[in-house]
C-alpha positions in Angstrom: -75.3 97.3 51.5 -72.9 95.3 54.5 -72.9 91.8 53.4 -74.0 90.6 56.2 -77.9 92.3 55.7 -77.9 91.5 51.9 -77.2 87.8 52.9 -80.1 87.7 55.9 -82.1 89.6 53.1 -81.3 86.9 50.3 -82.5 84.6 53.2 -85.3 85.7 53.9 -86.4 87.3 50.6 -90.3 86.5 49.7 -90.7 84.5 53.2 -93.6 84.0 55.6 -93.5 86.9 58.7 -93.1 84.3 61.0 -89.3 83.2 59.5 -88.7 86.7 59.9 -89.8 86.5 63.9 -87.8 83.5 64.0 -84.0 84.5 62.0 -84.2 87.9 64.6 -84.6 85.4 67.2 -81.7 83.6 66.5 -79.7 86.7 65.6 -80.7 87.8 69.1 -80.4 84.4 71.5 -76.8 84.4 74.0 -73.8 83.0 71.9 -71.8 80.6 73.5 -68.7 81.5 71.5 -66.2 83.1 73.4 -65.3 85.7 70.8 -67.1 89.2 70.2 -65.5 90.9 67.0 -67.5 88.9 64.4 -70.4 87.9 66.2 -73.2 89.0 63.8 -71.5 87.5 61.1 -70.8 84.2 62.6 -74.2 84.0 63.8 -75.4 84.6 60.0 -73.2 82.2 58.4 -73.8 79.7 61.0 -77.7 80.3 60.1 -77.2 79.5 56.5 -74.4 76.7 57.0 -77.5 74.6 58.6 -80.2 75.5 56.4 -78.0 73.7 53.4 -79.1 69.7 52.9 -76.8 68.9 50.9 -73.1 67.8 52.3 -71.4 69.2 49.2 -72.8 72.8 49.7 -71.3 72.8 53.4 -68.2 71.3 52.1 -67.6 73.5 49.8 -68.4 76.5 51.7 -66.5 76.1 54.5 -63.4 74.8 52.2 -63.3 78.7 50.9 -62.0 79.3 54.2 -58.4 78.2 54.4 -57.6 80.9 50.9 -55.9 84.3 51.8 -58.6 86.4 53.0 -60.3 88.0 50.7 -57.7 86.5 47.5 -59.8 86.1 44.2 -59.8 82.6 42.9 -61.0 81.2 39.8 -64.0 79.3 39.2 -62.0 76.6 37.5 -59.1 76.3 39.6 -62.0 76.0 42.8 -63.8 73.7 41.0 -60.7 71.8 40.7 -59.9 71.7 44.2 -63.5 70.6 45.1 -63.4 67.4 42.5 -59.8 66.2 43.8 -61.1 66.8 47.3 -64.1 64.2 46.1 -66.5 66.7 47.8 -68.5 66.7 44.6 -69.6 62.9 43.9 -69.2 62.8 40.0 -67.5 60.8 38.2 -67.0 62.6 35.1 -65.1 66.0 35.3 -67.9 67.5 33.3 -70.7 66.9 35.4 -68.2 67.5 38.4 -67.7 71.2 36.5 -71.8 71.7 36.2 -72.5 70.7 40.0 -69.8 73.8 40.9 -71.3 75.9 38.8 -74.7 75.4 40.5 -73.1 75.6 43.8 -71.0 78.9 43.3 -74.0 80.3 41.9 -76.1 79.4 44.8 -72.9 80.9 47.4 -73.4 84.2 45.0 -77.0 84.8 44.8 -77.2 84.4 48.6 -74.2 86.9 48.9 -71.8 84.3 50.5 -69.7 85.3 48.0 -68.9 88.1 45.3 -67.7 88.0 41.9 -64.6 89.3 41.8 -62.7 91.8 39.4 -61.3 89.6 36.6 -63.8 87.4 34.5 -64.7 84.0 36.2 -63.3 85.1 39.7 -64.8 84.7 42.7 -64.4 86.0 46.7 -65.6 85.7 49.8 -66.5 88.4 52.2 -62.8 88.6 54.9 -65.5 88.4 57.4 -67.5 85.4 56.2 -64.0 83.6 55.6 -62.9 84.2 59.4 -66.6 83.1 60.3 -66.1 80.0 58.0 -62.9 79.4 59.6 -64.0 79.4 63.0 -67.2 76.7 62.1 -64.8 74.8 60.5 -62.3 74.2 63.1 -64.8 74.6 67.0 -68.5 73.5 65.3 -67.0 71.1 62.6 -63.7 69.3 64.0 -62.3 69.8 60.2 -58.7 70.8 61.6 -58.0 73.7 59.6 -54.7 75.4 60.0 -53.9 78.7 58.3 -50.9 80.4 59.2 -50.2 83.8 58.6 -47.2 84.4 60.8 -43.4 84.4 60.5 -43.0 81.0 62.1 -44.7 77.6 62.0 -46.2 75.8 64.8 -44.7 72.3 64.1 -47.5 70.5 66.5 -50.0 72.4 64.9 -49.4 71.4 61.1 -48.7 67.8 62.1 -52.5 67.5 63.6 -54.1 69.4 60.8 -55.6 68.1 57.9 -56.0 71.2 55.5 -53.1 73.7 55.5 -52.7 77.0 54.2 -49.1 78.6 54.3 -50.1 80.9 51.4 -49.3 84.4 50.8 -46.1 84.3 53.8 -42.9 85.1 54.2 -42.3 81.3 54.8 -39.4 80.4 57.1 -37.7 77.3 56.7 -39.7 74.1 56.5 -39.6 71.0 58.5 -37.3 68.4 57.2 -39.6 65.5 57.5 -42.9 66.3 58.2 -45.1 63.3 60.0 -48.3 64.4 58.3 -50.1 61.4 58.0 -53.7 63.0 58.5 -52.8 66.0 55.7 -55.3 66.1 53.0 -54.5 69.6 51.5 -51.6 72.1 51.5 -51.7 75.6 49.9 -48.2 77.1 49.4 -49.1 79.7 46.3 -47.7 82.9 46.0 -45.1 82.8 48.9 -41.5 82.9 49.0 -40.6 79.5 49.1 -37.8 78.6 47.2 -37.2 74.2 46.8 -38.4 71.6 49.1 -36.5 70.0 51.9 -35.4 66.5 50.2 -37.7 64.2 52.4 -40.8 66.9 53.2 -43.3 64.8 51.4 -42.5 61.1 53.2 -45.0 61.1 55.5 -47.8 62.5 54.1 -49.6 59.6 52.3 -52.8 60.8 52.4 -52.3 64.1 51.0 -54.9 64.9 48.0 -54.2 68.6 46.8 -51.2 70.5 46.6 -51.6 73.9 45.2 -47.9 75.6 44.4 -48.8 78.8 42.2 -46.5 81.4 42.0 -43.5 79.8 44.1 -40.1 80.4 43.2 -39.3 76.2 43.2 -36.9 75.4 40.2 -38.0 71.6 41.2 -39.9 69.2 43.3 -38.4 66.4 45.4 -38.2 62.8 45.3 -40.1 62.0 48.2 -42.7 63.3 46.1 -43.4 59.5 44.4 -45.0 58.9 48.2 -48.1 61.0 47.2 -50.1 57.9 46.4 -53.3 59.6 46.7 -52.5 63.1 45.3 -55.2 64.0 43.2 -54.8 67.5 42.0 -51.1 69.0 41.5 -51.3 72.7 40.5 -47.8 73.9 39.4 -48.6 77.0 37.4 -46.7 80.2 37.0 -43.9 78.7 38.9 -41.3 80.6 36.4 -37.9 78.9 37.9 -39.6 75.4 37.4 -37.6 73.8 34.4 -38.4 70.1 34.5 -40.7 67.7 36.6 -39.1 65.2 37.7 -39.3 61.3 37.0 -40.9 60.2 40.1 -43.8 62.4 38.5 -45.1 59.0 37.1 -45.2 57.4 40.5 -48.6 59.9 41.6 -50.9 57.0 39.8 -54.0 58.5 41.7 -53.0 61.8 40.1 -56.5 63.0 38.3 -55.8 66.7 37.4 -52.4 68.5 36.6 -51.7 71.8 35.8 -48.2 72.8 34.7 -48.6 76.0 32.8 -46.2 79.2 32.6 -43.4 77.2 34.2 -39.6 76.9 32.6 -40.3 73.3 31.6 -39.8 72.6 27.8 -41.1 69.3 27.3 -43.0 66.5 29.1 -40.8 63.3 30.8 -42.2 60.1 29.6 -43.9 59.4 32.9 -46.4 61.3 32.1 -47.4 58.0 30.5 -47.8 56.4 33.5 -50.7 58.4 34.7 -53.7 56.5 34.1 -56.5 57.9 36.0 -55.6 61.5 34.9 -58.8 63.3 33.4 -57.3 66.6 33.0 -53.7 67.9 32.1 -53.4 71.9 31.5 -49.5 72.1 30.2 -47.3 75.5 28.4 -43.7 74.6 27.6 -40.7 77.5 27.6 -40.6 79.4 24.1 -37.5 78.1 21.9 -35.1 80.8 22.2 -33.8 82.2 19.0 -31.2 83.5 16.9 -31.6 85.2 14.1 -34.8 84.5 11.7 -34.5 80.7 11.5 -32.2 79.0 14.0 -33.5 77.8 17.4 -31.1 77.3 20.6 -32.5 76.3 23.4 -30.2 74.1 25.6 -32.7 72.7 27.7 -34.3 71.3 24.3 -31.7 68.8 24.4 -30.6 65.7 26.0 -27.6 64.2 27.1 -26.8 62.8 23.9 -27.0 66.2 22.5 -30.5 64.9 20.6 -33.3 67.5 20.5 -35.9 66.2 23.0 -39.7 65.9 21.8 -41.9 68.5 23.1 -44.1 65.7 24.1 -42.3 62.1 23.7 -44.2 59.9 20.9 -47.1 57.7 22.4 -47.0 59.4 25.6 -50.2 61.3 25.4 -52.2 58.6 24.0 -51.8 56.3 27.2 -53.7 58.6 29.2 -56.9 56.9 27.9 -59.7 58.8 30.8 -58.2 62.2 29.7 -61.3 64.7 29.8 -59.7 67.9 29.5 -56.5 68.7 27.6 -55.4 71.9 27.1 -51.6 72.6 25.4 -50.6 75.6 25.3 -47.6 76.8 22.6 -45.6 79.4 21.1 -47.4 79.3 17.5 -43.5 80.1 16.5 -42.3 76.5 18.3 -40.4 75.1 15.9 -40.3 72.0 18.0 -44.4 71.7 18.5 -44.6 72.6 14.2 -42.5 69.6 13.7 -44.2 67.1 16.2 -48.0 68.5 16.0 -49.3 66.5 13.8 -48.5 63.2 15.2 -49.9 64.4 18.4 -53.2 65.3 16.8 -53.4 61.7 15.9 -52.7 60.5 19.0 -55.5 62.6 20.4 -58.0 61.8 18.0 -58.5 58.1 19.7 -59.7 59.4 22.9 -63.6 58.7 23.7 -64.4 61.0 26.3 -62.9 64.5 25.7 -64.7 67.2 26.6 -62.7 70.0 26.5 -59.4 70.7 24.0 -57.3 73.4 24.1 -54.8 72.7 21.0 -52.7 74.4 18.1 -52.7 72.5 14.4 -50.1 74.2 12.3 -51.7 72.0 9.5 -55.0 72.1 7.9 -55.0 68.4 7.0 -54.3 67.5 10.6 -57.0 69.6 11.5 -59.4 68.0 9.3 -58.4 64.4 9.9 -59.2 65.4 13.6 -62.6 66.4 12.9 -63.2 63.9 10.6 -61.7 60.9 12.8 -61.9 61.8 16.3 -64.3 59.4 18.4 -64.7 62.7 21.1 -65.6 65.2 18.5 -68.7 62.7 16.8 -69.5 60.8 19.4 -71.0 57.1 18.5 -73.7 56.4 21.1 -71.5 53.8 22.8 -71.5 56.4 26.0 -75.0 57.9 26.8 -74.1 60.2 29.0 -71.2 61.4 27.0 -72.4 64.7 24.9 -69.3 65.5 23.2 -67.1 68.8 23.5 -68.8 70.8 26.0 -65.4 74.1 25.1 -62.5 74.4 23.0 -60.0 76.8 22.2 -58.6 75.3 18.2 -56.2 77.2 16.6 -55.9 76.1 12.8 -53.2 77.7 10.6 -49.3 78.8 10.6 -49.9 82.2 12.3 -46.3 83.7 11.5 -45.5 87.0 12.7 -49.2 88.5 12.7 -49.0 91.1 15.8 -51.0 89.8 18.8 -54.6 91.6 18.5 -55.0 94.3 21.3 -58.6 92.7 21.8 -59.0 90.1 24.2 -61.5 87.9 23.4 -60.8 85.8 26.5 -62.0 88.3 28.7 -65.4 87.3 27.1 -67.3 84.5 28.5 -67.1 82.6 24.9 -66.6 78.8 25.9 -65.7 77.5 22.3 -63.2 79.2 20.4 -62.0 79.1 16.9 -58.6 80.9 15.2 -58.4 80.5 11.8 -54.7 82.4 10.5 -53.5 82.3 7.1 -56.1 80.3 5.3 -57.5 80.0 1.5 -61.2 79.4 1.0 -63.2 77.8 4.4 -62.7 74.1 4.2 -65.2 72.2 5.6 -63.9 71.0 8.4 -63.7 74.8 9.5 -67.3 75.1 8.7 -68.1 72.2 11.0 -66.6 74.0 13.8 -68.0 77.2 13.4 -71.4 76.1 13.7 -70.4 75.2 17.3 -68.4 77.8 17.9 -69.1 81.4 20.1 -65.7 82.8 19.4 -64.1 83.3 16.3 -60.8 85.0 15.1 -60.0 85.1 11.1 -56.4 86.4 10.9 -54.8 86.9 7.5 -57.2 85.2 5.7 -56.1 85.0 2.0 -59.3 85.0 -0.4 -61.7 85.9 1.3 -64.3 88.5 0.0 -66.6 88.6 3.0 -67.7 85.8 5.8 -70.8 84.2 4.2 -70.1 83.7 1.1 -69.4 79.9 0.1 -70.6 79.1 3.8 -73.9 77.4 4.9 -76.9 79.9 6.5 -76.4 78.4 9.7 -72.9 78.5 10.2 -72.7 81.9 12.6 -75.9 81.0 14.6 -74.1 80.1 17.9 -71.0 83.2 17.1 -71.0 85.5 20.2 -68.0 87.2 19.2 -65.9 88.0 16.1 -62.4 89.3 15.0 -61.1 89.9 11.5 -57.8 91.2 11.1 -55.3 91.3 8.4 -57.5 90.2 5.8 -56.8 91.9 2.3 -59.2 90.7 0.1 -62.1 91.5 2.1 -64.1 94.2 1.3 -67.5 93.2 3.5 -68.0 91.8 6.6 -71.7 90.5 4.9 -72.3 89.9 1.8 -76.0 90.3 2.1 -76.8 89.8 -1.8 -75.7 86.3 -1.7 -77.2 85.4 1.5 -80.1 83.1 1.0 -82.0 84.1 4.3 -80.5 87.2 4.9 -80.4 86.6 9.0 -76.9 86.5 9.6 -74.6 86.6 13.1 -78.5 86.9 15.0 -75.8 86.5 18.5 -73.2 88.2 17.6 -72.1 90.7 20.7 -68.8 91.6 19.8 -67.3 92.9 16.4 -63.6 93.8 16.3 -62.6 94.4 12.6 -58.9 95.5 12.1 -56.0 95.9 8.9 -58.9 95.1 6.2 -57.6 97.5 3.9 -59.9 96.9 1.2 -62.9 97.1 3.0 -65.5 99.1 1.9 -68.4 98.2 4.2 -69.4 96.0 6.7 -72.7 95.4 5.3 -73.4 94.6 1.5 -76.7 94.8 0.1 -80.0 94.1 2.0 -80.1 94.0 5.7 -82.1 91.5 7.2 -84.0 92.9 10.1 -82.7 90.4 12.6 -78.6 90.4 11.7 -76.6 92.4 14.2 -79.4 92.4 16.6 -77.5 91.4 19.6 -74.2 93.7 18.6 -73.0 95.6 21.8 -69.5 96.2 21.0 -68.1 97.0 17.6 -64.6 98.1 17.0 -63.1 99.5 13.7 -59.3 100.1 13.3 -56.7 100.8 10.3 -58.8 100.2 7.7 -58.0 102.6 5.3 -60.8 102.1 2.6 -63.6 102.8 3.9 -65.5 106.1 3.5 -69.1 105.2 5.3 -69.7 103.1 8.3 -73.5 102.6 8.6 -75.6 102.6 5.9 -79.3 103.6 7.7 -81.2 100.0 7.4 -78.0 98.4 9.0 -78.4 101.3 11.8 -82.3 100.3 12.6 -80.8 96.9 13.2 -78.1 98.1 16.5 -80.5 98.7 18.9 -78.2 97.1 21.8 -74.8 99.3 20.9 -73.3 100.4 23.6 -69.6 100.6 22.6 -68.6 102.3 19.0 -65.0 102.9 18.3 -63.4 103.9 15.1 -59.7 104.7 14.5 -57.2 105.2 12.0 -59.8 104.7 9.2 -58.1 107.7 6.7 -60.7 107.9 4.4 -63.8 107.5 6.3 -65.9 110.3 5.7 -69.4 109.7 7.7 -70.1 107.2 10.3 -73.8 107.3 9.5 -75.2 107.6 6.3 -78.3 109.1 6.1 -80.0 112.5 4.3 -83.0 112.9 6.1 -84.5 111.8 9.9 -83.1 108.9 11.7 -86.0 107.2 13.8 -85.7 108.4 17.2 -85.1 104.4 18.3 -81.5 104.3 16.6 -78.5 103.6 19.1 -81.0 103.7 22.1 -78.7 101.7 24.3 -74.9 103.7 22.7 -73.5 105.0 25.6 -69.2 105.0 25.1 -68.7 106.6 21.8 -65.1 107.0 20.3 -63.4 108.7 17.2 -59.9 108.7 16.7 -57.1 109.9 13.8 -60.1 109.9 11.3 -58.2 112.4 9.2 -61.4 113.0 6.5 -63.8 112.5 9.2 -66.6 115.5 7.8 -69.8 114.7 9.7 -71.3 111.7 12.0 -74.6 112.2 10.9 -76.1 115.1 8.7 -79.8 113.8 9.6 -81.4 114.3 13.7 -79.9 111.2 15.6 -81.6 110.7 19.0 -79.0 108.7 22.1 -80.5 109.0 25.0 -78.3 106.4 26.9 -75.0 108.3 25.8 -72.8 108.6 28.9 -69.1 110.0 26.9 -67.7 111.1 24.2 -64.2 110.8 22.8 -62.7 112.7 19.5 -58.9 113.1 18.9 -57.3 113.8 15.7 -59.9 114.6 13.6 -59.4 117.8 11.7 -62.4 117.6 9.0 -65.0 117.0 11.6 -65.9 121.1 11.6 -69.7 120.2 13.0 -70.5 118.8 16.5 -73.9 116.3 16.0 -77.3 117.4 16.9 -76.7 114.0 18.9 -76.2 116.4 22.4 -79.2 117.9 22.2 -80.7 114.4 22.7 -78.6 112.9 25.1 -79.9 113.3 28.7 -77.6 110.9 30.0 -74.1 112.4 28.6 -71.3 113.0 31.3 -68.3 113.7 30.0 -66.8 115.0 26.4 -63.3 114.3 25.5 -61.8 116.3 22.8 -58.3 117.0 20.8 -57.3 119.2 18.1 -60.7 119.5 17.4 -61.4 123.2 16.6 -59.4 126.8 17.6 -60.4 130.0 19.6 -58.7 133.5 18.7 -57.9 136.5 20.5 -61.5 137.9 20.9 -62.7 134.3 22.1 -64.7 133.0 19.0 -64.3 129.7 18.3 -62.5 129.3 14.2 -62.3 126.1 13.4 -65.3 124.3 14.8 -68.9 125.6 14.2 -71.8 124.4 16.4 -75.1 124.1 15.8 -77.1 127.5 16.1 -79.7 126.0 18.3 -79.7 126.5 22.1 -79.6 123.2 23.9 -79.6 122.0 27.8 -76.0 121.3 29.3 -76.0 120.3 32.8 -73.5 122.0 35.5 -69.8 121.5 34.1 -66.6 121.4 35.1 -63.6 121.5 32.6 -60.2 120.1 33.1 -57.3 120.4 31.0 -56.0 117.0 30.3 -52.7 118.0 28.6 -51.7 120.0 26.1 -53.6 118.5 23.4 -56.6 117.6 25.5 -59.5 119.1 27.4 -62.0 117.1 28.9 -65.4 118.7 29.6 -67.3 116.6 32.8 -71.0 116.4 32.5 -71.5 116.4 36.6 -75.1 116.3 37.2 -78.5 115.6 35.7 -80.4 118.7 36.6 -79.9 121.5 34.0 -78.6 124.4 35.3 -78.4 127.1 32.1 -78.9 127.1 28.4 -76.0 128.5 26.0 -74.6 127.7 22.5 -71.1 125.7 22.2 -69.8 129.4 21.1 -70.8 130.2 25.0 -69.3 127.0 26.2 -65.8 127.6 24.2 -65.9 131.2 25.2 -65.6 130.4 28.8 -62.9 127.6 28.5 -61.1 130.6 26.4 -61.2 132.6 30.1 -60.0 129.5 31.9 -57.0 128.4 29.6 -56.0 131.6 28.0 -57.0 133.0 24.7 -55.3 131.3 21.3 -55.5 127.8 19.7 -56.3 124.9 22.3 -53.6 122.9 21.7 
């Protein structure tokens, strides 16, 4: 549907005749704009522009309209600009976050905007933007000035009070600027290269300056006459390798973001930043040598000292800090050595709500939980709730190779990494019962996750990955669980290097454990023979994604000798099985999927039997397949036997992928013929040639 009818739509959706009289009215009454090309969609924004009540809503819409057209921007990074802009009137960062929530929520459901292709992205329509930009600038008097162009119209960016120069090939900028009216200037993701010296001396008023993805290897001095900068956004500028010292001088500065730069450590002006509520930060990696030595020559002063990744007592000035977020190398050497004093001086802040942070240590770990006046708040505050996300890594993560799933492309807001750990100290514990994300890498006792824990401890868990593990041999120990509900939220399961695991259930299954599961990985673990017992099966009735490979000894994904109930796996529809080298059967009982939409099996020379499955899957479009079975010269299949039954296939089309694939594409619903899978490989034998399908 255009945008432009599913917004009058959302408008009008559940209204009285009459408003629908009246909106055609409107749609229909003379413009007196003197432009033609986006009429209808100027007249349709401008409809819903005036029906908002609230100033923040208009703000904050229009304000979408000096971005790139059409450029994806994160909720966060929005959000961000909309609190240093002071359009949303809250004074903590938290409740700032929550009011544009609300607000980009409302812009969605009324199709002002669309999510956009990554997680937490957002985008307005190029239409609406253009629409936003002329309110902004003939209906509003906001002085918007995007430019697009080669050059830049001096007189125009002198009057203006929110610039974009973003996404240009930027020519060269004016030396000194007089900018006194400027309250925002986008320069992301062009090709500018370092400031002229005094560009920033005459713009006093200036409260956002968004540099993302320039090519800057520094920022002037004239940038000390930013008094009322509030929100500095330096990431992913790679040739940036150190802020300078004027940095300190921005004492209005209330959110920073410096991540994915060259920079290797903080400048002690940092400290001077007293209203700052939220610093983001990454330093460089050390560079290495060998195993052991670290050379890095920007980690060293004049002196020839090694600097501080963060200089002592620097982070514990910034006492209305909200939001901190650090983000290392978990192979720093520098951050190993200096952690732990940081921790401390975290743990004395009253009003953080969000941490992002790395303890190499378990006891600095614990003395945070245990000490920190954010973490267990005292009542002092009442409208301070604690830590509304984290990301906490605990543990000396070594050379563990980086997991291949990302459990940041999952909407998890509290997350927990646990690496290298023996037994679950309590402080661990405590954490878990908040958490939604959890990664246990190279844990090593551990038998299973429940046992030694409390019953509540996975209540909140939304997603899980175990890797590396080698003493586990369950996932749940259900035999020692005293309720037997466990992981009742748990979407995703991503289980990989166990190699003693034998199942992922133990014992009883509780009817409610796994309930929620929609994704569940299984990879290199090499001592398991069975995947689902049948009670544990009853329980996934929200799988939709199964994937096992490189599981040599797994026999049988589905253990069962008789009749499956006709409600197991009624929501699997992406089913994968790959290098499962004793792989003999799926399922020896009938197994009804009747949201199955593709197949995939490579590598898996036992499997001699395709399941009963695609008798009883209406919805299945495509088959992938690989080494699976043979045909010889008279066209009969030797290696893989189907079932003798006759079953419905709709009207197919097969493509060879390669030489050791062939893909058969389910294309419609309505079936067209009946035949056995004999039939079916005897006429991919007459498109690809008699002999083995390899």
């Amino acid at each position: 549907m255009p945008p432009i009818l599913s917004l009058i739509g959302k408008q009008l959706e559940g209204k009285d005749i009459a408003q629908w009289r009246d909106m055609k009215s409107q749609m229909q009454s003379p413009s007196k704009q003197p432009w033609q090309e986006l009429e209808e969609y100027y007249r349709s924004l401008k409809l819903v522009y005036n029906r908002f009540t609230e100033a923040d809503y208009k703000r904050c819409l229009l304000y979408w309209a000096i971005f790139p057209f059409g450029e994806e921007i994160n909720r966060d990074y929005i959000i961000d600009c909309w609190t240093a802009e002071q359009f949303l009137e809250c004074q903590r960062l938290g409740k700032a976050r929550d009011r544009g929530h609300t607000i980009l929520d409302s812009f969605t459901d009324k199709s002002l905007l669309a999510k956009g292709e990554k997680l937490g992205h957002f985008k307005m329509f190029v239409c609406f933007q253009r629409a936003a930009l002329t309110i902004a600038n003939r209906e509003e008097n906001l002085n918007f000035f995007v430019e697009n162009g080669a050059t830049i119209e001096i007189h125009k960016l002198i009057q203006a009070k929110r610039v974009s120069l973003a996404r240009t090939r930027l020519p060269p900028l004016p030396q000194k600027p007089k900018c006194a009216g400027m309250l925002t200037l986008l320069l992301h993701e062009n090709s500018l290269r370092e400031f002229p010296g005094q560009f920033f001396e005459y713009m006093p008023g200036l409260q956002v300056l968004w540099l993302r993805e320039t090519g800057i290897s520094g920022l002037p001095e004239s940038i000390s006459g930013l008094r009322n900068l509030r929100g500095l956004f330096l990431d992913n500028c790679s040739c940036l390798a150190v802020l300078p010292h004027q940095i300190g001088d921005l004492q209005s500065l209330e959110i920073l973001v410096v991540r994915h730069t060259g920079i290797s450590s903080l400048p002690s002006e940092i400290g001077r930043l007293g209203n700052l509520k939220c610093l983001r930060v990454s330093f460089k990696e050390d560079a290495t040598v060998g195993n052991n030595f670290t050379v890095n020559s920007g980690n060293f002063n004049q002196n020839g000292i090694e600097e501080r990744i963060i200089p002592r007592k620097i982070i514990e000035k910034l006492s209305k800090l909200e939001e901190l977020s650090i983000d290392v190398s978990p192979n720093s050497r520098r951050w190993n050595a200096n952690a732990d004093e940081i921790a401390r001086e975290i743990t004395i802040f009253k009003g953080l709500t969000h941490l992002h942070f790395y303890f190499p240590q378990m006891e600095s770990f614990e003395h945070f939980i245990q000490n920190s006046k954010s973490w267990k708040p005292n009542g002092e505050n009442e409208e301070f709730e604690g830590f509304r996300s984290f990301n906490i890594s605990v543990g000396l993560q070594g050379n563990s190779s980086a997991s291949d799933f990302n459990v940041f492309e999952c909407s998890a807001e509290k997350h927990l990494k646990f690496s290298a750990g023996d037994g679950f100290p309590g402080a661990v514990s405590e954490v878990l019962k908040q958490a939604t994300s959890f990664e246990l890498i190279g844990h090593v006792t551990a038998g299973n996750l429940t046992d030694g824990l409390p019953d509540d401890t996975f209540e909140e868990l939304e997603v899980c990955i175990v890797e590396e593990c080698d003493a586990m041999t369950s996932i749940v120990n259900g035999n020692t669980n005293t309720t037997g509900v466990v992981f009742p939220c748990l979407e995703k399961l991503h289980i990989k290097k166990l190699p003693n695991l034998l199942s992922i259930w133990e014992g009883t299954v509780a009817s409610e454990s796994f309930s929620a599961l929609t994704t569940l990985t299984l990879k290199e673990c090499q001592g398991i023979t069975k995947l689902f017992s049948l009670e544990l099966v009853r329980n996934l009735c929200k799988l939709q994604n199964l994937q096992v490979e490189d599981c040599a000894r797994i026999e049988k994904i589905i253990e069962a000798e008789s009749t499956v109930e006709s409600t197991a796996f009624p929501s699997l529809k992406n089913f994968q099985l790959c290098s499962l080298t004793s792989l003999s059967s799926i399922c020896d009982a009938s197994l009804e999927c009747p949201s199955l939409e593709r197949i995939l099996i490579k590598t898996c020379e036992g499997l001699t039997t395709l399941p009963r499955v695609l008798q009883k899957a209406p919805k299945l479009r495509e088959i992938q397949c690989a080494e699976i079975g043979g045909i010889n010269r008279n066209g009969q299949v030797t290696k893989l036997k189907s079932n003798s039954e006759l079953f419905t296939v709709t009207s197919a089309k097969m493509k060879i992928l390669n030489k050791k694939h062939y893909c058969i594409r389910l294309l419609t619903s309505k079936p067209m013929w009946k035949f056995s899978w004999t039939m079916l490989f005897h006429s991919m034998a007459g498109i690809i040639g008699f002999g083995r399908i390899i």
